[in-house]
N, C-alpha and C positions, 0 to 999 in steps of 0.2 A: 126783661123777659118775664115773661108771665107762665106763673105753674102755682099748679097746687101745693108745692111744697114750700113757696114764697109767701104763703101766707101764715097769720095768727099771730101769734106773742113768741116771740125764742126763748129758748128755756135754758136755764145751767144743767149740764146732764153731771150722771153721777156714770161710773162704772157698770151699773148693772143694767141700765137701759141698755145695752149694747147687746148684739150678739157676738160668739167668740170671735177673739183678736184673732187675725191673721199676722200682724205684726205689730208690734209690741218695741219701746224705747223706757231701759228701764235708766234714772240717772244719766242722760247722757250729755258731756260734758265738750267741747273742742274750741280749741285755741290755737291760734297760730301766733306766729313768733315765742321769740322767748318771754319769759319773766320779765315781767320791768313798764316801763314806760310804752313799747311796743309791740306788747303782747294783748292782742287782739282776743275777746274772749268771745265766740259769735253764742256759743249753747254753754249755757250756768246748768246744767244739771236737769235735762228735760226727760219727761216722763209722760208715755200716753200709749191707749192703746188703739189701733185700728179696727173697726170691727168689719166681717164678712160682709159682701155685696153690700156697701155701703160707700159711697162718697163724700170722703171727708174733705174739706177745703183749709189752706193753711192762708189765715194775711197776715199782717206788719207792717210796720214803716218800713222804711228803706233803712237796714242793714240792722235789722230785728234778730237776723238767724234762718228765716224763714227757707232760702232757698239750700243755706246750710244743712238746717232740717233734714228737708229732704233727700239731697245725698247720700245723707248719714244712712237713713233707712232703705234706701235703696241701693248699698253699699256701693256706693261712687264715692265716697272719702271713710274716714275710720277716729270713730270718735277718739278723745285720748282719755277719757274714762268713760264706764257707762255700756250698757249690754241693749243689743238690735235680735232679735230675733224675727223669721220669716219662716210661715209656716214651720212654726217650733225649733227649727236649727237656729242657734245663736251665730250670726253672720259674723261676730266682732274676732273672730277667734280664726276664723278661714284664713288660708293661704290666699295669695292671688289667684292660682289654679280653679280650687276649689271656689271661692268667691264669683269667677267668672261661670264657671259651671252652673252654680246656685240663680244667679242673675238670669241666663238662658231659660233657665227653668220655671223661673217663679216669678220676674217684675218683666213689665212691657216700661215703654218711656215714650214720652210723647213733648216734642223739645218747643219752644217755644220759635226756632227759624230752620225748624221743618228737617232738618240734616239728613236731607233726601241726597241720592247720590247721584248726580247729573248723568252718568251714560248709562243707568238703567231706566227700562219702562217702570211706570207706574206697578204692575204686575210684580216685577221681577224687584222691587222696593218692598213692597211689601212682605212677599215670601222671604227675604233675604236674612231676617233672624233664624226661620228654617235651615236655612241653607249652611250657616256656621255651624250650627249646631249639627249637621248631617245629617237631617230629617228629611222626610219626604213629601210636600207639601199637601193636606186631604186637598184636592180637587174640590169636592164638594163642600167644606169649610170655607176655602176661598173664593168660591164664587158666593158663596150667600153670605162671605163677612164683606166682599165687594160690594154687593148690591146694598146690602144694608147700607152704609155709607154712602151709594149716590156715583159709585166709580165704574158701572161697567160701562160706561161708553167710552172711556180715559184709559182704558187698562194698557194700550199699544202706546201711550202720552211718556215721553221723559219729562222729568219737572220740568225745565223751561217752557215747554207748551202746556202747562196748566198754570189756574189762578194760582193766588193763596190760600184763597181756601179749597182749593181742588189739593193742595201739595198738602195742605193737615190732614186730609180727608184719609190720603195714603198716609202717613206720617200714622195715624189714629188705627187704621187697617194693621199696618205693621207692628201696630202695642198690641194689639187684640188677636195677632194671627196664631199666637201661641199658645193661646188659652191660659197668657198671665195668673199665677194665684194674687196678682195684684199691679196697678197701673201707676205709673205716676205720672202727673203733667204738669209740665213746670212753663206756666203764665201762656197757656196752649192758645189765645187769642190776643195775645200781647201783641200781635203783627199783624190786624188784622182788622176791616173795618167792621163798623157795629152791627150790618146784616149780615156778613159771613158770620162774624162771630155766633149769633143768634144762632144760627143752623150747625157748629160747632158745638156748642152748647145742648143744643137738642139732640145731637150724636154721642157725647159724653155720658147724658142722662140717659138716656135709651140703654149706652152698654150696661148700664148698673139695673135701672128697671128690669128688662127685658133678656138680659145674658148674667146678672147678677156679678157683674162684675167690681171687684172690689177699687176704689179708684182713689186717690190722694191727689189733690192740684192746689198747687202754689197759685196763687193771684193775687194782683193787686185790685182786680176789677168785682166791685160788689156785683154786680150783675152776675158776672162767673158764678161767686159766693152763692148768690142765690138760689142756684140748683142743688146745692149740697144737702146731705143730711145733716151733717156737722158744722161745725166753722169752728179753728183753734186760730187765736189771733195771739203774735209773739208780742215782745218788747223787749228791748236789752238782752234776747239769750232766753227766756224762758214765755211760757204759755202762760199767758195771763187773764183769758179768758175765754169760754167753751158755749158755743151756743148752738142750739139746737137747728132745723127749718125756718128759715129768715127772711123776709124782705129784703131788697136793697136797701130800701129806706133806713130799715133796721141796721143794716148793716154797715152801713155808713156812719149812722147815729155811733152805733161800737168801737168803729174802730176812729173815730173822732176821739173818743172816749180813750182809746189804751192809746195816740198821740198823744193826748198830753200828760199821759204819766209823768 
């Protein structure tokens, strides 16, 4: 996929290129099992911060941490050391009450096999974070976060009468319908052939362009990568390397590179 932001040399960023964090991982630490032989260590101590209306891309190998990660930050697991803040609340500290409340309020999620709910329309999928929450949906937000996306002729559609990439298209609607203080997408074209993807891809970039949407996405696919502003690539539990506006070429080159650590 070709963009302007695919192009040039990548750069090591520092801290201050960034604008402020929306959410921030200071030390964050998690393991599962016990001590010993079968204690799984997925995050050594990670540390980063997100900056506003940016899209940041996370890769790895396979069992890097990466989708751990983002869990963590999107409080769907709870590190066992180490502090998350979201929009300046430290999440690590929340009840589940509270936590769930916070989540409503401030991340969207955009799953990689769409967990659209089959006896709703298309319409009534996407409004449905609304609806938990006991909002009232704008009207007028949802018909121009619809169109943006490609969905008003599909809105009366249950998932099984749409493609898959017609089911991210709502899947994507439904992260966005809340006005997120932040998105995550985890491997959002993983299921999905290389021209949907494309046009997926072009919908993710556009939120952040155009809605300033702050975005975080796990992937393995450099093409993905290559829309981002960012790219943090894991190894073993931690961030081992930080690269600016990328190529795939580039991006491949990299993470060939933190493989063979």
């Amino acid at each position: 996929m070709n963009s302007t932001l695919t192009q040039g040399t990548p750069q090591e960023h520092t801290h201050s290129a960034f604008p402020p964090a929306l959410v921030t991982a200071t030390d964050v630490t998690r393991r599962y099992g016990v001590d010993g032989d079968i204690c799984v260590k997925a995050l050594r101590g990670v540390s980063l911060d997100v900056g506003a209306g940016k899209l940041t891309a996370v890769m790895g190998p396979s069992g890097s941490g990466k989708s751990t990660l983002m869990h963590i930050l999107a409080g769907l697991d709870r590190p066992n050391e180490g502090e998350v803040t979201i929009a300046g609340t430290d999440i690590t500290g929340l009840d589940d009450t509270a936590l769930t409340k916070l989540r409503r309020e401030h991340i969207g999620f955009i799953f990689q096999f769409f967990n659209l709910l089959p006896m709703l329309t298309a319409k009534e999928n996407v409004v449905l974070p609304l609806k938990l929450a006991g909002e009232k949906p704008d009207r007028e937000w949802v018909g121009e976060l619809t169109t943006r996306v490609g969905l008003s002729e599909r809105l009366s559609h249950r998932p099984s009468e749409l493609s898959g990439g017609q089911q991210q298209r709502v899947a994507i609607a439904r992260a966005l319908v809340g006005r997120p203080t932040v998105m995550f997408a985890d491997e959002p074209t993983g299921n999905l052939d290389s021209t949907t993807s494309g046009e997926i891809l072009d919908l993710l970039r556009d939120s952040v362009t155009s809605l300033g949407q702050t975005t975080v996405m796990v992937t393995h696919d450099a093409n993905a990568a290559a829309i981002a502003d960012r790219i943090l690539f894991l190894a073993d539990g931690l961030i081992v390397k930080d690269l600016g506006p990328s190529s795939s070429h580039q991006i491949i080159e990299a993470l060939e590179e933190v493989t063979r650590r």
